[in-house]
C-alpha positions in Angstrom: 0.0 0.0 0.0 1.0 3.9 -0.9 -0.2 6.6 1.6 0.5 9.7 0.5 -1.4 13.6 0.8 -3.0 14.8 4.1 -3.7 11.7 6.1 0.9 11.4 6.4 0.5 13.3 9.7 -1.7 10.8 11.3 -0.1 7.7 10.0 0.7 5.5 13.0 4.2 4.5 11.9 4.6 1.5 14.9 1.3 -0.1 14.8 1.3 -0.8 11.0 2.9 -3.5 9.4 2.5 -7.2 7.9 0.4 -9.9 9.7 2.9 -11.9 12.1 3.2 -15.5 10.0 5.3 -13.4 7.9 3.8 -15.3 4.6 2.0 -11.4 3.9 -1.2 -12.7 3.8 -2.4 -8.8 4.8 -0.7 -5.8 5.7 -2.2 -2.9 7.5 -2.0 0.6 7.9 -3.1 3.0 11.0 -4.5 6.2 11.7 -4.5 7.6 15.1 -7.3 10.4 14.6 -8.8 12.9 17.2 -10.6 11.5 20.5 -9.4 8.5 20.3 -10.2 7.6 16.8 -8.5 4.8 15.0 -9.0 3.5 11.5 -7.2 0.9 10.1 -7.2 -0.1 6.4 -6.6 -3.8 5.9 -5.4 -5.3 2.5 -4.6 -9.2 1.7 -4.8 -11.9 -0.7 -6.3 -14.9 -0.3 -4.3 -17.5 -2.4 -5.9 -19.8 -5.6 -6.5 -23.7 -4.3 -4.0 -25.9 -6.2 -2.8 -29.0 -6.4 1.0 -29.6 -5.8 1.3 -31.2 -8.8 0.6 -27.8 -10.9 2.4 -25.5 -8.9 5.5 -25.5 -6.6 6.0 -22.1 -6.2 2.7 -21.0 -5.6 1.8 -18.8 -2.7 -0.6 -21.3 -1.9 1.6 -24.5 -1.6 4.2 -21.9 -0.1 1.8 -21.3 3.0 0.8 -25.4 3.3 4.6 -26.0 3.8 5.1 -23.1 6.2 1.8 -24.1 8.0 3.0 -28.2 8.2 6.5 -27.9 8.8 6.3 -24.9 11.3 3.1 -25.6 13.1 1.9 -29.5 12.0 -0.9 -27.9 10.4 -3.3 -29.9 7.9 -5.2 -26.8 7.8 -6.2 -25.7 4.0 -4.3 -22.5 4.0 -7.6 -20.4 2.5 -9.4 -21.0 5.4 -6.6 -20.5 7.5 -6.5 -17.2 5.9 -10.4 -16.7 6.9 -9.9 -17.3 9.9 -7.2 -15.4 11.2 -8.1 -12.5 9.0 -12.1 -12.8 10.5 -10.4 -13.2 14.4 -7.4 -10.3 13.7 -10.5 -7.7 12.5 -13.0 -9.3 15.4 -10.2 -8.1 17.8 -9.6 -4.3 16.3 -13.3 -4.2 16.3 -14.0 -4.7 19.9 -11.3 -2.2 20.6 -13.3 0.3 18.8 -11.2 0.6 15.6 -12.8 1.6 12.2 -11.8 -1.0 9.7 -11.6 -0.5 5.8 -10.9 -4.0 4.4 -9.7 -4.7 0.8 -9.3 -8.2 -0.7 -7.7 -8.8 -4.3 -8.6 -12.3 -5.6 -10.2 -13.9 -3.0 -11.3 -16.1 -6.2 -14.5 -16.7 -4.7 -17.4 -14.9 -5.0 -18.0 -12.3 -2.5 -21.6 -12.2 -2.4 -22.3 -16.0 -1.7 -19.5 -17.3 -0.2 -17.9 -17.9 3.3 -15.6 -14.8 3.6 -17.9 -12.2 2.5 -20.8 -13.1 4.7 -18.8 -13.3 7.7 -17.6 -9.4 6.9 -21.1 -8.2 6.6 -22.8 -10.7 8.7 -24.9 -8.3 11.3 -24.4 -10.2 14.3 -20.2 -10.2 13.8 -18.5 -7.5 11.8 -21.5 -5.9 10.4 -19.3 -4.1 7.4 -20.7 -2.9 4.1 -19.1 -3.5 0.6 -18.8 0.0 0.0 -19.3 0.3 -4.0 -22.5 -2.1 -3.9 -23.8 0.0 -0.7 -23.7 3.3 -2.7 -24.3 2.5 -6.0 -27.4 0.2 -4.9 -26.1 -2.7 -7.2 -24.2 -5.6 -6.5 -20.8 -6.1 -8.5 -20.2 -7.6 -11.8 -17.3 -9.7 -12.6 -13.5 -8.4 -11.1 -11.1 -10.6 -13.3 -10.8 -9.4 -17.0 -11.9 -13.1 -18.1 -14.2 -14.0 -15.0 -17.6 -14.7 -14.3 -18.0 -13.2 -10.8 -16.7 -10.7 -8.2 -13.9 -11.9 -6.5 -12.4 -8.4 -5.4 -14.1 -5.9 -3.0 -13.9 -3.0 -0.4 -15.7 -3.7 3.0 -15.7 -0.7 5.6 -17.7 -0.2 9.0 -20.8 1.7 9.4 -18.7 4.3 11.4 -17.1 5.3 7.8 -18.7 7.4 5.7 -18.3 7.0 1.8 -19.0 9.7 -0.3 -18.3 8.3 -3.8 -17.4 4.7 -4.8 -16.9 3.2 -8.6 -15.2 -0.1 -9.9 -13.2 1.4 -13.4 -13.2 -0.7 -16.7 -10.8 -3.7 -16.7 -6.9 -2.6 -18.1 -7.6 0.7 -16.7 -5.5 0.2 -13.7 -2.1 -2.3 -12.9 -2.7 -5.5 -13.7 -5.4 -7.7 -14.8 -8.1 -6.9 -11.7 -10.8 -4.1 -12.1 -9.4 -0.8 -10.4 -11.5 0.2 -7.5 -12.0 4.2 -6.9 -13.4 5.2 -3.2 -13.7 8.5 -1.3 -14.1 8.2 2.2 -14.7 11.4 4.4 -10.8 12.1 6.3 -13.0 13.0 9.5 -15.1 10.1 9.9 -11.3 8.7 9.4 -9.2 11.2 11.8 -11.5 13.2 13.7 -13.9 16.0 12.7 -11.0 18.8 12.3 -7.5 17.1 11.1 -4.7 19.4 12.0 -3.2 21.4 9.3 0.7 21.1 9.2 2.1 24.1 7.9 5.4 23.6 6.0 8.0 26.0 6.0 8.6 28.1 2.7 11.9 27.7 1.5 14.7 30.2 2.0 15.1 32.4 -1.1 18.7 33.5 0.4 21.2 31.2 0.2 24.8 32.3 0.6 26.2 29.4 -2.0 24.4 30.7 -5.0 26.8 34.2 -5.4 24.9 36.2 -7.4 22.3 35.5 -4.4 24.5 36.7 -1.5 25.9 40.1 -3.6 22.3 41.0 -4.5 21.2 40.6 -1.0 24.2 42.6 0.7 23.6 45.1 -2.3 19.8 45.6 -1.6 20.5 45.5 2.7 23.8 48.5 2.2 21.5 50.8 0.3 18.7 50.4 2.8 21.1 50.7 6.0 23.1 53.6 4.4 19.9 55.5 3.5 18.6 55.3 6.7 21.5 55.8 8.9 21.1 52.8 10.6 25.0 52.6 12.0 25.1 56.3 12.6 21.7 56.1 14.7 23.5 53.5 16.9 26.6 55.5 17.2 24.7 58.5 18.1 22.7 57.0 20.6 25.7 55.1 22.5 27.8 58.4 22.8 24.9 60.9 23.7 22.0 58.9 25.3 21.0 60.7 28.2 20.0 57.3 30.2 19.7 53.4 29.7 16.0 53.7 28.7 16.5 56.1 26.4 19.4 53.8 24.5 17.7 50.8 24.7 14.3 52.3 23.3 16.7 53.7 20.1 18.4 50.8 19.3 15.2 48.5 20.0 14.0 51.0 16.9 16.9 50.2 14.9 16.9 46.9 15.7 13.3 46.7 14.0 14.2 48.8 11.1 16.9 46.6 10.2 15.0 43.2 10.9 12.8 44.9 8.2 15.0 45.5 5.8 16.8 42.2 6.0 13.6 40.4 5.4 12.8 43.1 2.3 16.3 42.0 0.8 15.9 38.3 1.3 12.7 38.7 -0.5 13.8 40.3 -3.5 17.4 38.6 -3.9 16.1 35.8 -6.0 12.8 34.0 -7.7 12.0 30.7 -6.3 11.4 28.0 -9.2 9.6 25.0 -7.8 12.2 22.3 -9.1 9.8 20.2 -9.9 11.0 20.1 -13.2 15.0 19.7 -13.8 15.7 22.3 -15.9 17.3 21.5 -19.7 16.7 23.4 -22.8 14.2 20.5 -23.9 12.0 21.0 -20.9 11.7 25.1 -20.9 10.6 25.0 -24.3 7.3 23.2 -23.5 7.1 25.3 -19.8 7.3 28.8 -21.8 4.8 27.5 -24.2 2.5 26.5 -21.6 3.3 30.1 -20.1 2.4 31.8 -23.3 -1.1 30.2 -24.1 -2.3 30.7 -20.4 -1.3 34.9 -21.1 -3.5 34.0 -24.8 -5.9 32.6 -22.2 -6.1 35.9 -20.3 -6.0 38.4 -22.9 -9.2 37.2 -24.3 -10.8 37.3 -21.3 -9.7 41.1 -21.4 -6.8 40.9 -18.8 -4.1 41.4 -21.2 -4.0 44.0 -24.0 -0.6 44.3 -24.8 -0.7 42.5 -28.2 3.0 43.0 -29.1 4.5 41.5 -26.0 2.6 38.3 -26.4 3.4 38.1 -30.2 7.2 38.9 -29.5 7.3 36.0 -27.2 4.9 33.3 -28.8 7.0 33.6 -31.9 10.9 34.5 -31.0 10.7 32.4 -27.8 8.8 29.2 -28.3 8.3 29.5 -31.6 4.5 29.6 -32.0 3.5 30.9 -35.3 0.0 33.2 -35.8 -0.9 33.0 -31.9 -3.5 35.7 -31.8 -5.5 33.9 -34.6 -6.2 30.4 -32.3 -9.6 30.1 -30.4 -10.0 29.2 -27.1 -10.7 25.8 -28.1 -7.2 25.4 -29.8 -5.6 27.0 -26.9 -7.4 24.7 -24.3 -5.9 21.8 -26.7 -2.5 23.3 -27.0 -2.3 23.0 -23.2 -3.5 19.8 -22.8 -0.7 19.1 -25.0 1.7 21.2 -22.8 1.1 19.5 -19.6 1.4 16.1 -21.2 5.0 16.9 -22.3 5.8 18.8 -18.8 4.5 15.5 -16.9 6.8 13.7 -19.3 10.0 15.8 -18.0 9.1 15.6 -14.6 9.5 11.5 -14.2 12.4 11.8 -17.3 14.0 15.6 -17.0 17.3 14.1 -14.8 18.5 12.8 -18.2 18.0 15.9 -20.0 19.6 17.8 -17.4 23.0 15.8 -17.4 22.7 15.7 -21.0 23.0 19.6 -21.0 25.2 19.8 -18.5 27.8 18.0 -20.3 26.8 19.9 -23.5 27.8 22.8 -21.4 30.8 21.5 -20.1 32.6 20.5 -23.2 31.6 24.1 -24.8 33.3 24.9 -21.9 36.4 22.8 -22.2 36.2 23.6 -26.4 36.7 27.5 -25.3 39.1 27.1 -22.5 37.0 28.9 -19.9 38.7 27.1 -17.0 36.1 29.7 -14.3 32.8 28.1 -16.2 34.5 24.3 -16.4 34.9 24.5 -12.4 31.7 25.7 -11.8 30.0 23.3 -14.5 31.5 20.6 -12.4 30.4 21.5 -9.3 27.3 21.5 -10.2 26.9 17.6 -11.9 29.0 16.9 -8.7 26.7 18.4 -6.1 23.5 17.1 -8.2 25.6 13.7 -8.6 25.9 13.1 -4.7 22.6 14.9 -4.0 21.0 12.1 -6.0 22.7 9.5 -4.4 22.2 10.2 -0.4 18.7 10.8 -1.1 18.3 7.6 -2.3 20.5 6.4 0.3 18.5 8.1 3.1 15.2 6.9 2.0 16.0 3.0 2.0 18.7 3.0 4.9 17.8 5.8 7.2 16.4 5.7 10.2 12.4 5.6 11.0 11.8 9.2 11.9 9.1 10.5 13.9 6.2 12.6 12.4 5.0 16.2 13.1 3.7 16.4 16.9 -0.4 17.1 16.8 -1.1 16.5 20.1 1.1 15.9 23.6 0.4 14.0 26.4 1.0 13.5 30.2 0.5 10.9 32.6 -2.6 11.3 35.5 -2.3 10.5 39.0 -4.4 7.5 38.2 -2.5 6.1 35.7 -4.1 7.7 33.1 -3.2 9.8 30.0 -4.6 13.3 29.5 -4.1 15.1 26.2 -3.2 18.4 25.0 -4.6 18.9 21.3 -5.4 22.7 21.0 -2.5 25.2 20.8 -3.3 27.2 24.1 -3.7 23.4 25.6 -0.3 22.7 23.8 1.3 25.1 25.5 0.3 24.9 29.0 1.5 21.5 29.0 5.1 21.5 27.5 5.5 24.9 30.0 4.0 23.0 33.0 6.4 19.4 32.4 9.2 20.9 30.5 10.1 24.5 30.6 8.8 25.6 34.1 10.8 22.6 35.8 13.7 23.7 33.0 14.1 27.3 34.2 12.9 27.0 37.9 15.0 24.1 38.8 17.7 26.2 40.0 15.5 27.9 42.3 15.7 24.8 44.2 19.5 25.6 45.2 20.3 26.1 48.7 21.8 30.1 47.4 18.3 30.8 46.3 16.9 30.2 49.9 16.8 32.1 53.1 19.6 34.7 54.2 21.7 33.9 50.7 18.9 35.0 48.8 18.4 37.9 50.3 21.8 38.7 50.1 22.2 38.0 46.3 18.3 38.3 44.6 17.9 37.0 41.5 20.8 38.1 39.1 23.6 38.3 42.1 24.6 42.2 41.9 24.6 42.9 44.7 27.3 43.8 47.3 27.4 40.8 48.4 28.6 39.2 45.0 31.8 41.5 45.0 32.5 40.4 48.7 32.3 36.9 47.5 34.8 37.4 44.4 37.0 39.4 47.2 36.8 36.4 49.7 35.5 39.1 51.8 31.8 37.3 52.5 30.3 36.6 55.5 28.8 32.9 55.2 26.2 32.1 57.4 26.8 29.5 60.2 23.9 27.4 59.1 24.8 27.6 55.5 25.3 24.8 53.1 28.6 23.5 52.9 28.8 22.8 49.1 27.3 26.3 48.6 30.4 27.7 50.9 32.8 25.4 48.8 31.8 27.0 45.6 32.1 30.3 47.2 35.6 29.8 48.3 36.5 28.4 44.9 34.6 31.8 43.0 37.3 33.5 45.6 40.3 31.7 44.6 39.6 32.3 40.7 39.5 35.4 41.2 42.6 36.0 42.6 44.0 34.3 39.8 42.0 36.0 36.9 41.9 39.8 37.1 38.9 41.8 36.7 37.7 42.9 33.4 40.3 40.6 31.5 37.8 39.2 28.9 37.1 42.2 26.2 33.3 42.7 25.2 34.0 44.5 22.7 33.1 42.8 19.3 34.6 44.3 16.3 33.9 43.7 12.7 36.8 41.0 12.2 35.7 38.8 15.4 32.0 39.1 14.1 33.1 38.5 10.5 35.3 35.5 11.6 32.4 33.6 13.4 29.8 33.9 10.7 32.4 32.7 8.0 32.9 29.0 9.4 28.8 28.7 10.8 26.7 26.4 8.7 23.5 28.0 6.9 21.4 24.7 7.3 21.2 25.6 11.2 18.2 26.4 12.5 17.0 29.7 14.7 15.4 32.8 15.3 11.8 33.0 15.9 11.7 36.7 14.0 12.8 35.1 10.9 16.7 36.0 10.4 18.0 32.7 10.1 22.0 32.1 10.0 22.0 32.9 5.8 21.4 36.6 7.1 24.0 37.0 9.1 26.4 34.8 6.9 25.7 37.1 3.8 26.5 39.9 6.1 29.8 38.9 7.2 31.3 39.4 3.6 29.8 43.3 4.0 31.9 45.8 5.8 28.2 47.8 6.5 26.4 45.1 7.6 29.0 43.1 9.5 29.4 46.3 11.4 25.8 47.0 12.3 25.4 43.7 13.6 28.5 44.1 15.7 27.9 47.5 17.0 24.7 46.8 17.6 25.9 43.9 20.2 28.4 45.5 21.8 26.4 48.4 22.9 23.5 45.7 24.6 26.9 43.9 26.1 28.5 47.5 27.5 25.0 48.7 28.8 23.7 45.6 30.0 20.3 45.0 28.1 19.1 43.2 25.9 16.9 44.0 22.7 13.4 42.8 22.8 13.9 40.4 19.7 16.2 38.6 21.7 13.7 38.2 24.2 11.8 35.9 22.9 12.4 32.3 21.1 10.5 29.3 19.4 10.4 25.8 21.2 10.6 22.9 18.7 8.7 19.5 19.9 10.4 16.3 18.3 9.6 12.7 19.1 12.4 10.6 19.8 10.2 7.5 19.5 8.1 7.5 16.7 4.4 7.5 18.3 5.1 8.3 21.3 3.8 12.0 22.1 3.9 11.7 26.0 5.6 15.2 26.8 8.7 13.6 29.1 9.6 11.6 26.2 9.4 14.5 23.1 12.5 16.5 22.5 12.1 20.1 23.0 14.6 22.3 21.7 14.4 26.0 22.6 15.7 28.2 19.3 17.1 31.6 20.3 17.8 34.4 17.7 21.1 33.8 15.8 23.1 37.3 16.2 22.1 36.4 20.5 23.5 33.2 20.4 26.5 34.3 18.0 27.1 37.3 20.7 27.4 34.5 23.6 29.6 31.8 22.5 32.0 34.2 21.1 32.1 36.1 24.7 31.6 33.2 26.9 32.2 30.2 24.1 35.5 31.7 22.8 37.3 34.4 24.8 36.0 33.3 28.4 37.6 29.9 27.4 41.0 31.1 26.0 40.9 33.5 29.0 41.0 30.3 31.5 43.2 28.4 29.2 45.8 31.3 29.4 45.6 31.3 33.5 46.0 27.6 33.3 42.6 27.4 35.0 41.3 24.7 31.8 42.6 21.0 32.9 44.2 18.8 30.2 42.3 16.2 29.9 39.5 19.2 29.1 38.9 18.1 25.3 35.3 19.8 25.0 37.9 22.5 22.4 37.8 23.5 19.3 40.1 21.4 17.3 39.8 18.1 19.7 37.4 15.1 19.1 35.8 12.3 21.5 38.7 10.1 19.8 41.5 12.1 21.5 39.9 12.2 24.7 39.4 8.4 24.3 43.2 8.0 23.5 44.6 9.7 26.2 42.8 7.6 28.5 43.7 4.7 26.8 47.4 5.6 27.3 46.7 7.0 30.5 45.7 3.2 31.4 48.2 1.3 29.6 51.1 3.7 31.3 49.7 3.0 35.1 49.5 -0.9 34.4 53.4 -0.9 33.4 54.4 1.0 36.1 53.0 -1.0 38.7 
């Protein structure tokens, strides 16, 4: 079976499968709907009677030597098939499943004999063959030369069908009738299926470089015109108070968030891809193009006549196009998205045809610059072609979007969260409020210490601590004093104000140059592609840079930075209970850049260069898990021989 469209998000990934003989008698497929709906759709084949004589290899004879040699069965494998195919969907029933049942060549008919009237029989299963139920006559024969149905579509009364047909035989694979039915997806799912919003792809991406310049060219203009830097320089050296600066650059900050999203949007046109390109292929796409604008201008939308003559005969080379009538045109595209179909299963084969074209004229003209990038590109298609294949057969089963969350009762039970104000209550409740208040839990956040210190440790009391200086109270924790005494020693080591928080254009330019685009961040929308582009821009690299020094030198922060975007992922596929979902919390990307190269980079080297940073440290830039694991290796191997 192929699932594919809408009903993805509430595929039940575990739960389906083959029956458990493993001779794929049936497979089955589950949906895990809203209020505890399930549907399952059930498809199997019950194998021809024949003699052994006839047929070896039939699935038949296959399944009366599994069935004798693995369980001393004399059983004739059809009814064996009846039977645990009538007991498996007796089970799902009484656990309140929906079923929809199809059977391909039962080869018996499905009116009269045993497996059909135990489906509908009213006092068991009690389905309906769907296509008889709503067309109000029975099926005719299923097999291209038969004499009877032997095929068919049961579902339960709690389904509802709203169109049902059985196509003409060799219109579908194979030599069976093709069965067509519609099912309503909320008497499937639930009465409202949620709606997964996919994310639109970036149109700025820093390895196309006509991209990147046209996007630093668009941002420069916008920032110079607007005085963006000099606003921030203006309002560090004569703000009259820390409101007053943090309200002006919370205005640039928006301004510039503006026009970064205005540049991204107009650095490039987004193609679908769903066509490779090749000069084959956008001869039919422009032609399709051309009698769609025919379309419109005799509906009166278009009246430039020259424009559409210029292209329907230069271009694509359509001769007398303002002479054809709708009716030709209608034809004319039918004809267009036959071919365009055609290039979408076969246009990989035009492509690398023209590619190669390319590259030898290439080669032939000895334009080394346009050879190199010609390569690159079959190379990156080449292995982008290959993992993806790769991926799809030998990657791990991931999870799907998260609908819904759950936790576990008091009583054992499980309570779900399904709206997005319900969503949220919950993953704050078991996940961030334990995440961000578990500290508070610390014997320095209780009684006289907290007094002392409040809530970002400020106070006086903090510089008598980093001067050893601190009073400790008698019934104090002891590990809280031991920390104390070692925040005391540190300092005496490290001398105040020794790591610089200044961050100038080559320190901001050198950490955006090595970060990888694909990273995900930033609930405003400026991903790591913004900030990437920008490093390459003496302007914007400087914005960005003066912009967080002043919120480092001031101590504030800007109200995008406020704010982030929690991510729910399910480390077990199916499993939605809110302990065992992944939540990652995304901050914005210039906030998190900011910290790691203050606390990341030069807080690090700082306790590196006061030999403060042990050597068997390896979490470094530069050092792996292996040379940790080495060095305790040889750490080992040198304390046996010197026993």
């Amino acid at each position: 079976m192929v699932l594919f469209g809408q009903l993805i998000e509430q595929y039940d990934f575990e739960a389906s499968g083959r029956e458990d003989s493993g001779l794929g008698r049936w497979v089955v497929m589950v949906f895990r709907g809203e209020n505890g709906i399930t549907t399952r759709i059930v498809c199997g084949y019950n194998p021809c009677y024949n003699r052994k004589k006839q047929s070896k290899t039939s699935s038949y004879q296959q399944a009366r030597r599994y069935y004798i040699t693995k369980e001393k069965d004399l059983t004739c494998p059809r009814k064996r098939f009846r039977d645990d195919l009538i007991n498996q969907l007796v089970q799902w029933r009484e656990e309140g499943d929906r079923l929809i049942v199809c059977l391909d060549a039962i080869n018996e008919d499905i009116y009269s004999k045993e497996i059909g009237r135990q489906l509908t029989a009213a006092d068991g299963l009690g389905m309906n063959e769907v296509v008889g139920e709503y067309t109000g006559s029975k099926l005719g024969a299923t097999y291209f030369r038969g004499t009877k149905p032997i095929d068919g579509v049961w579902a339960t009364n709690d389904l509802q069908v709203v169109g049902a047909c059985v196509m003409p035989a060799g219109y579908g694979i194979g030599d069976h009738r093709l069965f067509v039915v519609d099912f309503r997806i909320d008497s499937m799912v639930g009465v409202t299926p949620p709606k997964i919003v996919r994310l639109a792809a970036r149109r700025l991406n820093t390895k196309i470089p006509h991209v990147a310049e046209k996007y630093q060219a668009i941002l420069e203009a916008k920032m110079v015109e607007h005085k963006l830097n000099s606003r921030l320089i203006d309002a560090e050296r004569n703000g009259r108070s820390m409101e007053e600066i943090r309200k002006t650059v919370n205005g640039v900050d928006k301004d510039s968030k503006q026009y970064m999203i205005h540049a991204e949007s107009k650095c490039r046109k987004i193609k679908s891809g769903r066509i490779p390109f090749s000069p084959e292929a956008s001869v039919w796409i422009r032609r399709r193009q051309v009698y769609e604008s025919l379309l419109r201008r005799l509906d009166g939308k278009i009246r430039n006549r020259s424009n559409l003559r210029r292209s329907s005969a230069q271009r694509c080379g359509i001769s007398n196009p303002l002479k054809l009538s709708r009716r030709e045109i209608h034809q004319r595209i039918e004809i267009c998205e036959e071919k365009c179909k055609y290039f979408e299963r076969h246009g990989h084969r035009y492509r690398r045809k023209h590619l190669r074209n390319r590259l030898a004229v290439a080669r032939q003209n000895g334009n080394k610059t346009a050879e190199e990038k010609i390569m690159a590109i079959i190379q990156r298609e080449k292995e982008r072609s290959f993992w993806r294949r790769m991926n799809f057969a030998m990657s791990k089963r991931t999870g799907r979007s998260v609908t819904m969350v759950q936790r576990e009762t008091s009583d054992g039970g499980l309570e779900e969260a399904r709206t997005q104000e319900e969503v949220e209550h919950m993953v704050w409740d078991e996940i961030h409020g334990k995440r961000f208040y578990l500290a508070e839990q610390a014997p320095v956040c209780k009684g006289r210490l907290r007094g002392d210190f409040g809530y970002m440790a400020n106070t006086s009391a903090a510089k008598e601590v980093l001067a050893g200086e601190y009073d400790f109270p008698l019934d104090g924790h002891q590990g809280t004093k031991d920390i104390f005494d070692e925040v005391a020693r540190i300092r005496s080591i490290v001398p105040e104000n020794s790591v610089s928080t200044d961050l100038r254009r080559p320190a901001w330019k050198e950490k955006w140059r090595g970060s990888s685009e694909k990273t995900s961040s930033s609930l405003s929308g400026l991903h790591f592609g913004h900030y990437i582009a920008g490093a390459s821009s003496e302007v914007i690299s400087h914005h960005h840079a003066l912009k967080a020094t002043i919120c480092l030198k001031r101590g504030f922060s800007i109200d995008r930075w406020k704010g982030g975007m929690t991510c729910i992922l399910e480390k077990l596929p199916g499993c939605c209970l809110v302990t065992k979902l992944r939540a990652i919390l995304l901050m914005e990307a210039d906030y998190n850049a900011k910290n790691k190269i203050i606390y990341g980079v030069r807080m690090m080297d700082n306790a590196r260069l006061h030999k403060l940073m042990q050597e068997e440290i390896y979490s470094e830039q530069g050092r792996t898990a292996e040379d940790g694991a080495l060095a305790k290796i040889l750490f080992y191997d040198l304390v046996r021989q010197t026993r």
